[in-house]
VOGU-3710 file (C-alpha; in Angstrom, 3 decimals, decimal comma):
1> xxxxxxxxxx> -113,189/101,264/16,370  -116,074/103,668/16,500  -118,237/100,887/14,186  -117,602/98,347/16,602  -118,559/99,785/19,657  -121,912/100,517/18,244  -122,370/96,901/17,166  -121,153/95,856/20,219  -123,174/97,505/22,596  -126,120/96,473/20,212
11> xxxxxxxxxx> -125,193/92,620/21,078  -125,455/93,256/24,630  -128,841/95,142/24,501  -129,908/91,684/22,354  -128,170/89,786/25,008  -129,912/91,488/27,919  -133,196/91,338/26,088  -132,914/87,555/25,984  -132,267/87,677/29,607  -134,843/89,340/30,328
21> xxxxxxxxxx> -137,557/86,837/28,691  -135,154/83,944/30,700  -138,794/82,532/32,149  -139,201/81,037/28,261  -135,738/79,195/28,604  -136,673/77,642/31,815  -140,181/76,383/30,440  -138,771/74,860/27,478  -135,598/73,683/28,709  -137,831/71,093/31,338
31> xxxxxxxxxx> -140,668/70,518/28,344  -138,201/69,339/26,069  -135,297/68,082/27,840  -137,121/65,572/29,857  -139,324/64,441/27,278  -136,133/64,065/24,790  -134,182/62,473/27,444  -136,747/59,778/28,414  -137,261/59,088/24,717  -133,989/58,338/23,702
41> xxxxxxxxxx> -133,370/56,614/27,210  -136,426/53,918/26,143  -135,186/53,786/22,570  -134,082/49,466/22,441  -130,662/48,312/21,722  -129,198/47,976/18,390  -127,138/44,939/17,671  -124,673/44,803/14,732  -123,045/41,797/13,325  -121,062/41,873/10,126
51> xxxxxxxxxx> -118,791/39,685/8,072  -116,090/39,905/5,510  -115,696/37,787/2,030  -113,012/37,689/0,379  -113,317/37,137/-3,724  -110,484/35,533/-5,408  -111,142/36,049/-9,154  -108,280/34,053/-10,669  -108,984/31,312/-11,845  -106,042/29,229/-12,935
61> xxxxxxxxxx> -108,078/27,578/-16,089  -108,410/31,610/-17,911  -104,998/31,868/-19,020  -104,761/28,035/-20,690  -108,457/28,690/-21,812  -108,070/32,236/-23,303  -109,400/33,038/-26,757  -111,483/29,275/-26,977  -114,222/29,801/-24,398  -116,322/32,114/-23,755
71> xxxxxxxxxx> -114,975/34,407/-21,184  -116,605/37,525/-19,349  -114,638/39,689/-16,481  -115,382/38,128/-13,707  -114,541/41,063/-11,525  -117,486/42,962/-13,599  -119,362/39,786/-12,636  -119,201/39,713/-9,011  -120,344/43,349/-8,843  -123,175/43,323/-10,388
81> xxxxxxxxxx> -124,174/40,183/-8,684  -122,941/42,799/-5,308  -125,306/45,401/-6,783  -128,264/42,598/-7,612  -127,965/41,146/-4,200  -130,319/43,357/-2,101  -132,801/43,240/-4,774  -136,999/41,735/-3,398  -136,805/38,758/-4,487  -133,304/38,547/-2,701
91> xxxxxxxxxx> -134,504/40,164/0,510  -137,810/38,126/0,562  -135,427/34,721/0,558  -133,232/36,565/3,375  -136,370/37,494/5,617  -137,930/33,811/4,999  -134,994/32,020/5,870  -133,992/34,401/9,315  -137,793/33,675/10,267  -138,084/37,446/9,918
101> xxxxxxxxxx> -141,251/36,980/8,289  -143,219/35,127/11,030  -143,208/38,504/12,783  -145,326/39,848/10,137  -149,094/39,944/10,099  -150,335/41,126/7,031  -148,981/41,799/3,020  -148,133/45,112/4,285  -146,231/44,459/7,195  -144,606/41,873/4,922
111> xxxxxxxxxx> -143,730/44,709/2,518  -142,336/47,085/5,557  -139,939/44,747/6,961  -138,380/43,985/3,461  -138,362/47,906/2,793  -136,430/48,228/6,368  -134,198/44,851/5,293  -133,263/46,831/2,096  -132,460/50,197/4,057  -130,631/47,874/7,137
121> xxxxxxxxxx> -128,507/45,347/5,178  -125,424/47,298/4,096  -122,834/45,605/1,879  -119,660/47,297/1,438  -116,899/47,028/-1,135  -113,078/47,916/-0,657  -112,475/48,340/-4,405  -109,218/46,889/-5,240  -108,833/44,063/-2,549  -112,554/42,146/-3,628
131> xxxxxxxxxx> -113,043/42,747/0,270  -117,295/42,619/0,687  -118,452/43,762/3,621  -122,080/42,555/4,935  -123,978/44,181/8,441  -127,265/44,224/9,716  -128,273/46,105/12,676  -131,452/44,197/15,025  -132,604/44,286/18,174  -132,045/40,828/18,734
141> xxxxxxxxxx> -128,142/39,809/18,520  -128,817/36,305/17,583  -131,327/37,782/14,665  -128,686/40,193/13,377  -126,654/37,156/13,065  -128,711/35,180/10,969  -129,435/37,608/9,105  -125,933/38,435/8,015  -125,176/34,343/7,623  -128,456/34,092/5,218
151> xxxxxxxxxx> -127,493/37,173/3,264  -123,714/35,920/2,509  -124,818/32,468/2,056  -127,046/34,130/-0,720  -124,172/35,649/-1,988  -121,593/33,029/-2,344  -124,498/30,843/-4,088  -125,429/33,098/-6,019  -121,918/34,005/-7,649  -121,527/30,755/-8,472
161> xxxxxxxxxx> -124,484/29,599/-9,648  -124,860/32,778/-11,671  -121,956/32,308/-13,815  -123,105/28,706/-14,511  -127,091/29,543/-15,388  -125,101/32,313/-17,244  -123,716/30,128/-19,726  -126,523/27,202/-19,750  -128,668/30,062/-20,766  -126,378/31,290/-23,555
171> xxxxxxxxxx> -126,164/27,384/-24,591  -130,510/26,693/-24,973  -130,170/30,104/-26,785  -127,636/29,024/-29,331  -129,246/25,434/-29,647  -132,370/27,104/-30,282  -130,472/29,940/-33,207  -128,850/26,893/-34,942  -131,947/24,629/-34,788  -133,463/27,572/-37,023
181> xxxxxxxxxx> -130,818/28,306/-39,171  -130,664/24,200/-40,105  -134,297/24,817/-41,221  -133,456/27,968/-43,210  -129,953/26,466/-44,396  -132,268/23,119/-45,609  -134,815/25,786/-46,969  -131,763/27,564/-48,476  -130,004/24,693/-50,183  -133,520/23,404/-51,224
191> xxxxxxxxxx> -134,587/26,551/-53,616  -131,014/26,522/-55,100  -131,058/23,086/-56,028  -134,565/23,328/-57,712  -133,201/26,694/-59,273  -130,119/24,428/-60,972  -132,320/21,565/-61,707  -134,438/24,067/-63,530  -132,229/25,906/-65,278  -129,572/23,055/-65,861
201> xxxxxxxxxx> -129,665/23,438/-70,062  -129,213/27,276/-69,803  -126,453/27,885/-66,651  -123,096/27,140/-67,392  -121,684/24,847/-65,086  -118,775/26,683/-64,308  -118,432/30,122/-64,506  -120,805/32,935/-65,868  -122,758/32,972/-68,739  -120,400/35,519/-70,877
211> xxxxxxxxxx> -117,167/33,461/-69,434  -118,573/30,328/-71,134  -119,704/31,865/-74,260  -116,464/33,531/-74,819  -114,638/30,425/-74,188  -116,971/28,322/-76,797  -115,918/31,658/-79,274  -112,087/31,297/-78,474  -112,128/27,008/-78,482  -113,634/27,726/-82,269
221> xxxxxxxxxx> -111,488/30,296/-83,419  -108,445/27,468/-82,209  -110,696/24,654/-83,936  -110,504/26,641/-87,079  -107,343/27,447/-87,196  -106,047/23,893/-86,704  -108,321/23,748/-89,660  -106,697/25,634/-92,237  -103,162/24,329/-90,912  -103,686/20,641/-91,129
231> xxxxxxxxxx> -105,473/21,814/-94,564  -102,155/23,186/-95,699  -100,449/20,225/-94,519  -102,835/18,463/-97,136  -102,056/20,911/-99,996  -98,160/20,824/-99,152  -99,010/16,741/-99,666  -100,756/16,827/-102,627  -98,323/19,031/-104,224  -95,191/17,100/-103,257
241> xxxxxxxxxx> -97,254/13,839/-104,761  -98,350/15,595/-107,611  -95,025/16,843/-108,713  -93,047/13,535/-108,015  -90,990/11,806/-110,883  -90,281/8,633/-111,110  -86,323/9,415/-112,729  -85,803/11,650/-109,889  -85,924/9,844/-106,291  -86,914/12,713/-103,756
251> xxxxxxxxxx> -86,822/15,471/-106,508  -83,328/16,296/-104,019  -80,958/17,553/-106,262  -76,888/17,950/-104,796  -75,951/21,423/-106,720  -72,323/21,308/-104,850  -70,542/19,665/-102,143  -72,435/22,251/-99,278  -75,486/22,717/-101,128  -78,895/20,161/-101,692
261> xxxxxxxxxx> -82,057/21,674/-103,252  -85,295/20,540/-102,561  -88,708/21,757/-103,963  -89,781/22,837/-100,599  -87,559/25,703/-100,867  -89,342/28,375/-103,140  -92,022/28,158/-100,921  -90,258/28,357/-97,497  -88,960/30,948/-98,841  -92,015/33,079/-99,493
271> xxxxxxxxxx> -93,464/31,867/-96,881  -90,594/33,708/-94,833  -90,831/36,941/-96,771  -94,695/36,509/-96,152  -93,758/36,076/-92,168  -91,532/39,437/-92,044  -94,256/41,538/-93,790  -96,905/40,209/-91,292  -94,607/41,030/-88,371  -93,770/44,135/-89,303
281> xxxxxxxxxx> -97,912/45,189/-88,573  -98,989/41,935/-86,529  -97,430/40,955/-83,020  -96,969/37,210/-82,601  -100,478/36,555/-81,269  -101,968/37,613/-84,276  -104,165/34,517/-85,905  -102,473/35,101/-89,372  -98,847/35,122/-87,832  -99,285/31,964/-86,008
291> xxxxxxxxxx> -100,807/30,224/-88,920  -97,814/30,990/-90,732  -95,594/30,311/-88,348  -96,877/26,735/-88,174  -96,820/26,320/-91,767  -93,458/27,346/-92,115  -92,526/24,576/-89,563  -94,335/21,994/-90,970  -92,255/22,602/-94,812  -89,224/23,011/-92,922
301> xxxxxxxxxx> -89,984/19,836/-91,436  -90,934/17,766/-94,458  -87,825/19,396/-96,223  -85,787/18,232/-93,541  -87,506/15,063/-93,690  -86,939/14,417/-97,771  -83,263/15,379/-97,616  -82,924/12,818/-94,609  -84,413/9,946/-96,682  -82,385/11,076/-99,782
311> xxxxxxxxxx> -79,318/11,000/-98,325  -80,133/7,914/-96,886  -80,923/6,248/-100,079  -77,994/7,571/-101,177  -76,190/5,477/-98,913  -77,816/2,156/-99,217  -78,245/2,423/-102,858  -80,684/-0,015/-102,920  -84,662/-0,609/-103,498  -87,550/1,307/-104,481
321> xxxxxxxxxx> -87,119/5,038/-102,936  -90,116/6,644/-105,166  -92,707/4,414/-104,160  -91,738/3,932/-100,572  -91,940/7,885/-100,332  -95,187/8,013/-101,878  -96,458/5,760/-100,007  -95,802/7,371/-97,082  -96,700/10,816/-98,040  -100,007/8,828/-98,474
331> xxxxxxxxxx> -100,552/7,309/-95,277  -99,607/11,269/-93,886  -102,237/13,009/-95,670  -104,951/9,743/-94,848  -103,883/10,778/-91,102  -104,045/14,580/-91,873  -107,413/14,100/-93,850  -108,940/12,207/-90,614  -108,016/14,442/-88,266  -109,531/17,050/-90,605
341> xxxxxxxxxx> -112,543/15,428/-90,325  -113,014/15,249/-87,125  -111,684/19,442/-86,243  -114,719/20,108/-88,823  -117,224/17,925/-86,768  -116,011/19,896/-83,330  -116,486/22,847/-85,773  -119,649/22,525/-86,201  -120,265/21,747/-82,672  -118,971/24,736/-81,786
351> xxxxxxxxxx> -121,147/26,352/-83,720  -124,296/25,090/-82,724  -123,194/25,690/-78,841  -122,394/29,198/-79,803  -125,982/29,568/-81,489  -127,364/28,122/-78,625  -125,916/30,194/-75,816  -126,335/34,037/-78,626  -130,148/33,085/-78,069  -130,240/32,966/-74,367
361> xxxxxxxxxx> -128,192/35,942/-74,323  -131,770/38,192/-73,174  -132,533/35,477/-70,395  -129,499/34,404/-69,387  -128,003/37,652/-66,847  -132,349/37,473/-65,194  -131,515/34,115/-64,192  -127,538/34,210/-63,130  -128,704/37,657/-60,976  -131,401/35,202/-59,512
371> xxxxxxxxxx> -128,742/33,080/-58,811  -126,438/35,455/-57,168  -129,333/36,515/-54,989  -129,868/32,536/-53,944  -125,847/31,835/-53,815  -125,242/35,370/-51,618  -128,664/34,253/-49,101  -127,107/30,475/-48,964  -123,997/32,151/-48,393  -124,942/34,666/-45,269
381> xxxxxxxxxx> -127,266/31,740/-44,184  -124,234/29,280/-43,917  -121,646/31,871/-42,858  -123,620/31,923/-39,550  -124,832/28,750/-39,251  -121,298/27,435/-38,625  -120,542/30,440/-36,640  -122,915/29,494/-34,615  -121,603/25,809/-34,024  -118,374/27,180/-33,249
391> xxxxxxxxxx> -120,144/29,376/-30,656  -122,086/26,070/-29,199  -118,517/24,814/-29,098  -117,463/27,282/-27,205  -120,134/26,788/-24,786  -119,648/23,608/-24,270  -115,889/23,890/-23,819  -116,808/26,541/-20,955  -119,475/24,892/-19,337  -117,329/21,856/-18,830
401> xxxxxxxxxx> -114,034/24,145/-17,611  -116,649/25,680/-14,888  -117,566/22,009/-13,911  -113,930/21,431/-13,491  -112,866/24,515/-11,968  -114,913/27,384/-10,063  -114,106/31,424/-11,782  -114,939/32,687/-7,839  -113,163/31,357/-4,963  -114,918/32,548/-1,868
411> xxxxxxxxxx> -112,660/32,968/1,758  -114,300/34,077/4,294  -112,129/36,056/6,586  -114,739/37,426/9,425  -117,889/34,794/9,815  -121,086/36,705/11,414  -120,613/36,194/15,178  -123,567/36,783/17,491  -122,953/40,824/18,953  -123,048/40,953/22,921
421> xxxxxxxxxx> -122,426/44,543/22,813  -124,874/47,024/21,148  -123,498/49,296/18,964  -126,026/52,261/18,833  -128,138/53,874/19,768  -125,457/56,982/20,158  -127,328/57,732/23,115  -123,977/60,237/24,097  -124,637/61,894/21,035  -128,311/62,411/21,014
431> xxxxxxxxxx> -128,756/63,276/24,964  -126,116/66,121/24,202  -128,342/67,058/20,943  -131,913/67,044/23,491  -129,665/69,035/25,766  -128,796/71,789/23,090  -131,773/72,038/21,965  -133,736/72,369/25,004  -131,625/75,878/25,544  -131,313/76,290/22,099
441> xxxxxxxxxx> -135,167/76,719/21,494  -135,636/78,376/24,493  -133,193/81,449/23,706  -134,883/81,561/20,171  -137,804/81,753/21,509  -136,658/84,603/23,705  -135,249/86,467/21,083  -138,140/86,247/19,217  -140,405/87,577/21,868  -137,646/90,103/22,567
451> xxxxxxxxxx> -137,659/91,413/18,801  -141,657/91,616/18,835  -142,392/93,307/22,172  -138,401/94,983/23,303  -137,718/96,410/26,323  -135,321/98,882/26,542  -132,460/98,302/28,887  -130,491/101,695/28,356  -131,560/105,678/27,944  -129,895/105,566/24,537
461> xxxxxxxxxx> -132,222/103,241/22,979  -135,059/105,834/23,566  -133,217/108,536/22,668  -132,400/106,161/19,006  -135,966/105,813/18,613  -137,713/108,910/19,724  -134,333/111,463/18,440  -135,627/113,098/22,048  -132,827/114,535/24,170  -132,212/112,496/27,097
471> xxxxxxxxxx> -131,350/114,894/29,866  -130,989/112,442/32,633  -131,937/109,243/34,213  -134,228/109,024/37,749  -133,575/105,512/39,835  -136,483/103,518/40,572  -137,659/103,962/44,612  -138,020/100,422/44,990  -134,799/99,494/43,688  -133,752/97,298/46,623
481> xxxxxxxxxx> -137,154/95,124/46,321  -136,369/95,102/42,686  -132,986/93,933/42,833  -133,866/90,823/45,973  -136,664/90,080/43,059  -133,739/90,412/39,991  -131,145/87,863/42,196  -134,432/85,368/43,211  -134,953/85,138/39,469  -131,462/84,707/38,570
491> xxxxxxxxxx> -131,497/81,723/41,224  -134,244/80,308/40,193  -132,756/80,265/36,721  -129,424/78,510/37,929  -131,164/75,777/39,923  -133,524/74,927/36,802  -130,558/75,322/34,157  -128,400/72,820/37,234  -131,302/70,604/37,472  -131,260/70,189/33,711
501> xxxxxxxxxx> -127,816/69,544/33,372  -127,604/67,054/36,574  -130,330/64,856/34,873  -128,491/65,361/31,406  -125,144/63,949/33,686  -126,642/61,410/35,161  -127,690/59,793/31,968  -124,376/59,809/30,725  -123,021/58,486/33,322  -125,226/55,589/33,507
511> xxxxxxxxxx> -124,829/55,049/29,751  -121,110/55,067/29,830  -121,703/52,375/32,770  -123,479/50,561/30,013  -126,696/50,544/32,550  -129,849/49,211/30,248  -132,043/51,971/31,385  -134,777/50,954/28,245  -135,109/47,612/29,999  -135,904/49,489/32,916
521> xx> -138,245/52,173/31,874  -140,411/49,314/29,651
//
């Protein structure tokens, strides 16, 4: 409590200070008030007009066209075009078409009125409702109407034109990417070609190089094994022919009732001991397994074959068995003999291919990586060439769905109406701001002059700066004059600060009467 008083008795030696220098309120108080007041009382009438668009992004073609067109979100769409719309060349249209511009002189009075268009035109956006906004504040109320009509005409046109020059531009720009990559597809096809032509008698034409030598290597290994079997089919001939007698019809002899013996046997039967031996270090793949597999077959067969004819003879009892038999073993190994002849010829075929292909092997892997190189650039070359003409497709799909159905469906829910009311200046507001600070600058003022040159109002202040004992206080002689001079001031003070504030009433009053007092004053 003893801090406060202090404080507080040093407020009201700041407050009487103030007082003091009052003469400084009054002077500023009627230099600035009436000079604020009859500015804002001549500044013109605003009139605002304003309308609301509704966007409807839905169009019903999206769902049945999703994943074959080309599709962007329209919502992203319609606000950039919101963002793009105040933009010069935008404004320039806007101040041409309101006849704005005929109210311009010069290129730079051209360039202030679309700087004031940009800071006027204010286009709002509710967010989640596609609710647009558009106002314009003018003098004029039919101008700020116009205005407002040009700039949402602009915007509905240019939302749906956008979309449209959006995707003829997209289509030139893909007709001009696949023109080129026809050229470099032609170009592309053209070197490979001359590439093949060129190397026609080295390139396999299937396959790689090592894939068709190893396959000439594997077709002669089969060659010559069908070789040495139909060559033991010959031998097996020879011998049977060779060991024929003319007292013994097949050379089949019937040792018992279960039990015919023919001369195949001794040899089927080492070739089976033969067989076991091989498999026991061979598997069944192995060439010398197989070839004696198939030799073993063909005995069994011609064994099976003699006792077949023997028992037949048997039967009929009749003719020449010995030299039908021979006859036919004959006519086998002529057959066996040709075909012999003509395994040998492939042979040698074989061979020479073989030959051919071992002396290539140092050129051969240059030219198939030169090929790889050509195939894998044909390859990219053609991958997005018919990307690309699924793209144009694309295109064209959407360009014919926007002709059929518009992505933006404008409604406009508040057209621009011409304003008959003006909707600022606040002139409530901004006499009440000249008001405050008319006073307001005046008591600064004061205080200022108070804190440079103080007067001291009380016998403690002198005894705070001097630390002098005060012993008493002596009352002016002329204290009556001095106080009939005090209360004249005081008056004079109330009658300016009244006269101030009737003026500052009066203006309100005739601006909540809506009285035009800037068509009155100009």
């Amino acid at each position: 409590m003893q801090d406060l008083q202090p404080a507080i008795a040093q407020f009201f030696d700041l407050i009487k200070g103030i007082w003091i220098k009052k003469r400084i309120i009054i002077i500023c108080s009627w230099v600035i008030c009436p000079i604020g007041f009859f500015y804002v009382a001549t500044l013109p009438n605003q009139y605002e007009s304003s309308a609301k668009v509704f966007v409807d992004t839905g169009s019903p073609l999206q769902p049945v066209l999703s994943g074959m067109t080309i599709q962007s979100d329209p919502n992203e769409e319609i606000r950039m075009m919101a963002k793009t719309l105040l933009s010069r060349s935008n404004l320039e249209t806007i101040a041409r078409e309101s006849d704005l511009d005929i109210t311009t002189a010069s290129d730079a009075d051209f360039n202030a009125l679309i700087s004031r268009l940009a800071n006027d035109i204010q286009l709002s956006f509710t967010g989640r409702d596609n609710i647009y906004t558009i106002s314009y504040d003018n003098e004029a109320p039919a101008m700020a109407q116009r205005v407002v009509q040009e700039t949402l005409e602009l915007f509905v046109e240019g939302s749906l034109g956008n979309n449209r020059r959006d995707t003829d531009t997209a289509g030139r720009f893909l007709d001009e990417q696949i023109a080129d990559y026809e050229v470099r597809l032609a170009d592309a096809e053209q070197r490979l070609a001359a590439f093949k032509r060129r190397y026609s008698d080295i390139l396999p034409l299937s396959g790689t190089y090592y894939g068709a030598l190893q396959g000439q290597r594997n077709e002669l290994e089969q060659t010559q094994l069908q070789i040495r079997q139909t060559q033991e089919q010959i031998d097996a001939i020879k011998a049977q022919l060779s060991t024929s007698k003319l007292s013994d019809s097949f050379d089949v002899r019937n040792e018992g009732d279960s039990t015919l013996k023919t001369r195949y046997d001794e040899r089927i039967k080492a070739l089976e001991d033969k067989l076991d031996n091989l498999m026991l270090r061979y598997t069944d793949q192995h060439p010398d397994v197989i070839e004696t597999k198939a030799l073993l077959e063909n005995l069994e067969a011609s064994r099976k074959e003699e006792i077949e004819n023997f028992l037949s003879e048997q039967v009929d009892g009749e003719g020449n068995p010995q030299g039908e038999y021979n006859s036919q073993l004959s006519l086998d190994m002529s057959r066996l003999q040709s075909n012999i002849a003509s395994l040998r010829v492939k042979e040698e075929d074989l061979k020479k291919k073989i030959a051919d292909l071992d002396s290539k092997i140092d050129l051969v892997p240059q030219i198939e990586a030169e090929q790889a190189s050509l195939n894998r650039d044909y390859g990219i070359t053609k991958k997005r060439y018919e990307e690309l003409l699924s793209r144009r497709e694309s295109a064209d799909l959407t360009r014919r769905a926007d002709v059929s159905a518009e992505e933006f469906q404008f409604r406009i829910i508040e057209p621009p109406m011409v304003p008959r009311a003006p909707s600022g200046p606040q002139r409530l507001v901004l006499y009440t701001a000249v008001l405050l600070a008319g006073f307001g600058i005046g008591i600064g003022i004061a205080f200022v002059m108070n804190q440079l040159s103080p007067v001291l109002v009380r016998a403690r202040q002198l005894h705070e700066l001097t630390d002098y004992p005060i012993w008493g206080t002596v009352t002016h002689l002329e204290i009556d004059s001095i106080t009939k001079k005090n209360n004249r001031k005081i008056v004079v003070f109330a009658a300016s600060s009244l006269g101030v504030v009737i003026l500052y009433g009066a203006l309100m009053t005739a601006e909540l009467m809506n009285i035009n007092l800037s068509g009155m004053l100009s």
